[in-house]
C-alpha positions in Angstrom: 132.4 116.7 135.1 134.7 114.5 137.2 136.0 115.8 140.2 139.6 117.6 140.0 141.6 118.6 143.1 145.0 120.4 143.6 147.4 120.6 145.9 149.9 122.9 145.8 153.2 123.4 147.4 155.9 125.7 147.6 159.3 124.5 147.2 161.5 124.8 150.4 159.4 128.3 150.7 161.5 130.3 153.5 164.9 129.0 152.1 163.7 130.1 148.7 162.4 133.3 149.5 165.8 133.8 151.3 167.9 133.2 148.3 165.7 134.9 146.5 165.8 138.2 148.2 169.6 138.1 148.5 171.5 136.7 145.7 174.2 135.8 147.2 172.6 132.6 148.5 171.7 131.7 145.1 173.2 128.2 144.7 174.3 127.7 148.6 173.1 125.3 151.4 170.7 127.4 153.5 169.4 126.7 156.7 166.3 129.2 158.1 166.1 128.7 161.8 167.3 129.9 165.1 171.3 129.0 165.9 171.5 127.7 169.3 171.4 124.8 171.1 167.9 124.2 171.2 167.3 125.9 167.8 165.5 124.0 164.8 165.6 124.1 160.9 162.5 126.0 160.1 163.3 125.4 156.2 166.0 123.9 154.2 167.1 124.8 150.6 167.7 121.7 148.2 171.2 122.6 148.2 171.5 121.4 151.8 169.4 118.5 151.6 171.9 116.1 150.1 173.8 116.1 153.5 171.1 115.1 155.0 169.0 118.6 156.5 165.6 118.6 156.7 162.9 120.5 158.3 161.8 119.9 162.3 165.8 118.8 162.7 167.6 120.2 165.5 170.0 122.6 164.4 172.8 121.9 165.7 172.4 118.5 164.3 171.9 120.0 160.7 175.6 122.3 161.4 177.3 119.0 162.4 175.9 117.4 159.2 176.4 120.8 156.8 179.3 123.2 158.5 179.4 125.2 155.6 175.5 125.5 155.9 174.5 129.2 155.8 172.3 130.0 158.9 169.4 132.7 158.3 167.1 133.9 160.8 163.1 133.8 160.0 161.2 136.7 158.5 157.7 135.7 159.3 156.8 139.3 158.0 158.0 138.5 154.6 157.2 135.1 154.3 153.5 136.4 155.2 153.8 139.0 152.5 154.9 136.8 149.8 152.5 134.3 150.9 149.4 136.4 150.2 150.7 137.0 146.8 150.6 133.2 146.1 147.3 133.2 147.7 145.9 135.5 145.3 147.3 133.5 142.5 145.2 130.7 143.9 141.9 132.6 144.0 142.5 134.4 140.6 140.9 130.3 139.3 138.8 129.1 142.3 137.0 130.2 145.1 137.8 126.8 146.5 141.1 127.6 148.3 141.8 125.8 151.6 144.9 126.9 153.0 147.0 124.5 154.9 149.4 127.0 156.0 151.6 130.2 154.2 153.5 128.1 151.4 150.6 125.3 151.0 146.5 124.9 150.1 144.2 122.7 148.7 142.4 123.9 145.2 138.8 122.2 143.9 138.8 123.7 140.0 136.4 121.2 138.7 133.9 124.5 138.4 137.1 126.2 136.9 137.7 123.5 134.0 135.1 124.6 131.8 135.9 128.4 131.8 139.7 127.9 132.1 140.7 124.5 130.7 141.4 121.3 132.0 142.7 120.8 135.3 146.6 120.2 134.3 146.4 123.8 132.1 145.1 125.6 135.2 148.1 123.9 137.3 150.3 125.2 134.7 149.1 128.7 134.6 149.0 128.6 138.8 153.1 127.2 138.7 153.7 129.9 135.7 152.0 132.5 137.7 153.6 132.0 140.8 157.0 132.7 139.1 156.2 135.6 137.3 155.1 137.5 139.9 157.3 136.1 143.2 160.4 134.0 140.7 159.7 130.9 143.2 158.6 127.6 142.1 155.9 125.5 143.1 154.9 121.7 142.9 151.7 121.0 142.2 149.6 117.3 141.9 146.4 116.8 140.3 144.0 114.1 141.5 140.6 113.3 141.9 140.6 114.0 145.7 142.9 115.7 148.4 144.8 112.6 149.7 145.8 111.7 146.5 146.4 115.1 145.2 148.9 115.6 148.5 151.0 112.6 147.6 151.3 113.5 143.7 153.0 116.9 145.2 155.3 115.4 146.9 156.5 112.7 143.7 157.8 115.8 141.8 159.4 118.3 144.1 161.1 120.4 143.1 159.1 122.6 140.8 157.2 119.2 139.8 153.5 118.6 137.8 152.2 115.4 138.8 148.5 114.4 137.4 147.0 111.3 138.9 143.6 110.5 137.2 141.2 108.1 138.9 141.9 105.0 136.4 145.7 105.4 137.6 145.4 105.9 140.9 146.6 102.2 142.3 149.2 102.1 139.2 151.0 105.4 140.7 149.8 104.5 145.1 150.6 101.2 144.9 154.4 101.1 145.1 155.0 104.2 147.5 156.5 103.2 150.7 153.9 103.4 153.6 155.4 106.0 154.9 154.3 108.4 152.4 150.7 108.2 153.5 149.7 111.4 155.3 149.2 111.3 158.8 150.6 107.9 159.6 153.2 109.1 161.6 157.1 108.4 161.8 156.4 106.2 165.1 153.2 104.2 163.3 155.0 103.9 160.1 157.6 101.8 161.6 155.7 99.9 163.8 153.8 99.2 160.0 157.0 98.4 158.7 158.0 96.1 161.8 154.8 94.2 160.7 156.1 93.7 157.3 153.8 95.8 155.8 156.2 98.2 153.4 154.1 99.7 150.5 150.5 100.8 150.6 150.0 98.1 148.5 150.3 95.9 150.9 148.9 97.8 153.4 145.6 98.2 151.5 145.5 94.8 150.7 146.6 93.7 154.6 143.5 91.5 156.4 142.1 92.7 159.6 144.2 90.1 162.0 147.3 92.5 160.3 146.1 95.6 160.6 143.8 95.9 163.8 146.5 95.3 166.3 147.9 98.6 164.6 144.7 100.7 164.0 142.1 99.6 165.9 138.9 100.5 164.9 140.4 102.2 162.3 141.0 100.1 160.7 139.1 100.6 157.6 139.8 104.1 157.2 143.5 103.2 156.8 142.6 100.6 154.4 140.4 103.3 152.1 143.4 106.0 152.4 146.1 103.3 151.0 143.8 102.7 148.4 143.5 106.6 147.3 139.6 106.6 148.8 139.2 110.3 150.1 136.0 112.0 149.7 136.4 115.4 152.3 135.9 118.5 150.4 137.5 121.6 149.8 136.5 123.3 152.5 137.4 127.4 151.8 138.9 129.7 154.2 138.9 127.1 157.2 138.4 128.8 160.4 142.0 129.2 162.7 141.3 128.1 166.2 144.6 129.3 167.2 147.5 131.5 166.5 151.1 131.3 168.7 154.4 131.9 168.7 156.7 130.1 171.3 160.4 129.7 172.0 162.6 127.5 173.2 165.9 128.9 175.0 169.5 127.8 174.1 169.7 127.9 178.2 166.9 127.9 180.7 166.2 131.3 181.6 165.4 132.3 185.2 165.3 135.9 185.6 161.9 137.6 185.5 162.9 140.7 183.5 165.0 138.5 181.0 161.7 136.3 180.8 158.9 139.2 180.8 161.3 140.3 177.5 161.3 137.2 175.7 157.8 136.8 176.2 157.3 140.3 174.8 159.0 139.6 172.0 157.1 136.5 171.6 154.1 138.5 171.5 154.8 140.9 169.1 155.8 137.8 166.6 151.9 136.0 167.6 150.5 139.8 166.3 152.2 140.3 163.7 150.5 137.1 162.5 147.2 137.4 163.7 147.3 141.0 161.8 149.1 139.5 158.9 145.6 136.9 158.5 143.3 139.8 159.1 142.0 138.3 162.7 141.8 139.5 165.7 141.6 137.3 169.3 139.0 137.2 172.1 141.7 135.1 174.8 144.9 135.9 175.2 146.8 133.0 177.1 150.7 131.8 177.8 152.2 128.6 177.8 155.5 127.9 180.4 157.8 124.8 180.2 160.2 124.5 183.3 163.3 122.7 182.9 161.7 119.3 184.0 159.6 119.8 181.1 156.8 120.4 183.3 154.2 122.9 181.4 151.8 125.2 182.4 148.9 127.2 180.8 147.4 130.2 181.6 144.7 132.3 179.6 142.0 135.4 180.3 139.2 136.2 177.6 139.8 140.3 176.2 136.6 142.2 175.4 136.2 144.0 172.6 138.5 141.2 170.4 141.7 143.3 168.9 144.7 142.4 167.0 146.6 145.6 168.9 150.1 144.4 170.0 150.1 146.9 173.1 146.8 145.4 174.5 147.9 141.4 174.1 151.3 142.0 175.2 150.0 143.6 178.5 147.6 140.6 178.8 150.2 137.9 178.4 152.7 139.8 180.4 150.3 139.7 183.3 149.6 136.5 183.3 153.2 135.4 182.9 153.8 137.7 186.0 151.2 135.8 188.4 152.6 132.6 187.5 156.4 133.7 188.3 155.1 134.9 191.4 153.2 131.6 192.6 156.6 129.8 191.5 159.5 131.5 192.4 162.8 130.6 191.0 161.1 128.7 188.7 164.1 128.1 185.6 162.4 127.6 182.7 163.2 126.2 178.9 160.4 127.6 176.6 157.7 130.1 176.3 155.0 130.5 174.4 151.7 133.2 173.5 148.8 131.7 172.5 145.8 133.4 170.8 142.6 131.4 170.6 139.1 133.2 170.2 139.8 134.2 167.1 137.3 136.0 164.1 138.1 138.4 161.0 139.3 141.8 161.5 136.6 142.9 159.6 133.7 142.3 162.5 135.7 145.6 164.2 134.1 148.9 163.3 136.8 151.2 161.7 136.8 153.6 165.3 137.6 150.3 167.4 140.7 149.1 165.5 142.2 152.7 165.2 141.4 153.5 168.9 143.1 150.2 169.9 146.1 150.9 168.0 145.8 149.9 164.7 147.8 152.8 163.2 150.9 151.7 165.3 150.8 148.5 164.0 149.9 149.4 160.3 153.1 151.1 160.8 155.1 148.5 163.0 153.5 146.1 159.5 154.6 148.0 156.9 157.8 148.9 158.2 159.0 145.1 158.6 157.2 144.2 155.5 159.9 146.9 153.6 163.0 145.9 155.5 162.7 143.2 157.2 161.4 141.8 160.5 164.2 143.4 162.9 163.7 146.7 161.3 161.7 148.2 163.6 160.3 146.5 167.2 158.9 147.7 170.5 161.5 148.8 173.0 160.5 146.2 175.3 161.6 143.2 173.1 165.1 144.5 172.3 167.6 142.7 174.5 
């Protein structure tokens, strides 16, 4: 049975969750992101796109270029929520799931063809699936191997099916722009470009006095990705080095309460995630940028590992508070919690997690799962 991979891909997830839970937003150009100065498009609806918004931008670049945009503010909670949904979706064909992050994963079905069908039915019944039970839209390709699968996404979007079989795969790589290649980079890709190297056509086909000033010794593997060669597997339920969740400030903040309370805040979003994966942490650390851009790290290993909010934000506000004192009137531009150490949930016995607080945060969870993520938050974080 040949091998058959699939990746699949939400369509603008936050932004369509967004118009999804309030109608009104049906048909408008959405932004999700943080308004501010230093704030940045999280996720852009398709409506927006045309004027030239796209993910990663600054946002006040994506207002200049969309006034009317509407500007929402992330709901990690619900995007987590609906996210496992989807997830389940994924697992109710394969065990093979490798999850890139909440709106995106890697499927191998080529177990799941002979119970289920061939690979394009099961990516139907995974797209038709997804609507019925969240009414979002996924793109899905289907390929003989990750890289190729990732690409095929992409050709469709939005609420796309493209299949890629091995005897085609040149025919549909051959033509794409080099810059569709995963992992080359927006700096690489033009400095492939500058060396007239424009499709991976021509990059697959480039000699080595071309392509080693670019790649060094690697050369070759760039040479087998243009040319669709990927063998890594599926690899199910990866294991997360690290969770975070950072900020950076409109202005530069220098005031040591106004700090301690962003950085509460910040920690309450970093568990909120760890609990919405079902981990807990072992090192709790902090990450400061000044306004030189200068950035610091601090960290300190917690024993028994926990996913309690109360326990990490102590931890991080500590160690926040040793570095304000060793640098005093220290202005600075982002912060950042940083959870590393991490291991399922389910290594705690049931006593540990309730006597660190679980019940709080089942409740803190649920709550912000119902109505959203400002519904209910420690006092601490409030400003």
């Amino acid at each position: 049975m040949s091998r058959a991979v699939l990746h699949v891909d939400m369509d603008a997830f936050y932004a369509s969750v967004e118009q999804r839970d309030n109608p009104a937003l049906a048909g408008l150009p959405v932004v999700v992101g943080w308004a501010g100065g230093r704030g940045v498009v999280t996720a852009a609806s398709y409506e927006v796109r045309p004027f030239g918004v796209r993910s990663a931008m600054p946002m006040r670049t994506a207002l200049k270029l969309c006034p009317h945009a509407v500007c929402v503010r992330p709901r990690m909670a619900r995007y987590q929520e609906v996210s496992r949904t989807v997830f389940g979706v994924f697992r109710e064909v394969t065990p093979l799931v490798e999850g890139l992050s909440l709106d995106e994963a890697f499927l191998d079905v080529t177990a799941s063809q002979e119970l289920l069908g061939g690979a394009v039915g099961i990516a139907r019944r995974i797209k038709a699936r997804i609507r019925e039970l969240t009414g979002l839209t996924a793109s899905v390709g289907v390929a003989p191997n990750k890289l190729v699968a990732k690409i095929a996404s992409e050709l469709g979007k939005p609420d796309g099916l493209t299949v890629v079989p091995q005897e085609r795969v040149h025919e549909v790589l051959d033509p794409l722009s080099v810059r569709r290649l995963p992992g080359l980079g927006r700096k690489t890709g033009a400095r492939v470009e500058a060396a007239g190297i424009r499709t991976l056509a021509e990059l697959r086909s480039a000699p080595d006095a071309v392509l080693w000033p670019l790649f060094g010794r690697y050369t070759a593997w760039i040479r087998e990705r243009a040319s669709g060669i990927d063998e890594r597997p599926v690899v199910p339920d990866a294991e997360e080095k690290s969770l975070s969740a950072e900020d950076t400030f409109a202005d530069d903040i220098g005031d040591p309460h106004a700090l301690q309370a962003q950085l509460a805040r910040l920690a309450d979003l970093a568990c909120a995630r760890l609990r919405g994966r079902d981990l807990v942490t072992g090192c709790v650390g902090v990450k400061i940028r000044r306004q030189d851009f200068t950035t610091f790290t601090r960290q300190r290993a917690i024993a028994p590992a926990t996913a309690a909010g109360r326990v990490i934000a102590g931890v991080a506000a500590e160690l926040l508070g040793r570095w304000l004192l060793a640098h005093p009137g220290a202005k600075l531009r982002l912060l950042g919690v940083v959870l590393t150490e991490l291991k399922p949930a389910s290594q705690l016995g049931l006593f540990e997690d309730l006597r660190r607080g679980g019940r709080l945060d089942a409740t803190l969870d649920e709550a912000r799962a119902r109505f959203g993520e400002r519904a209910l938050r420690p006092g601490n974080t409030i400003g």
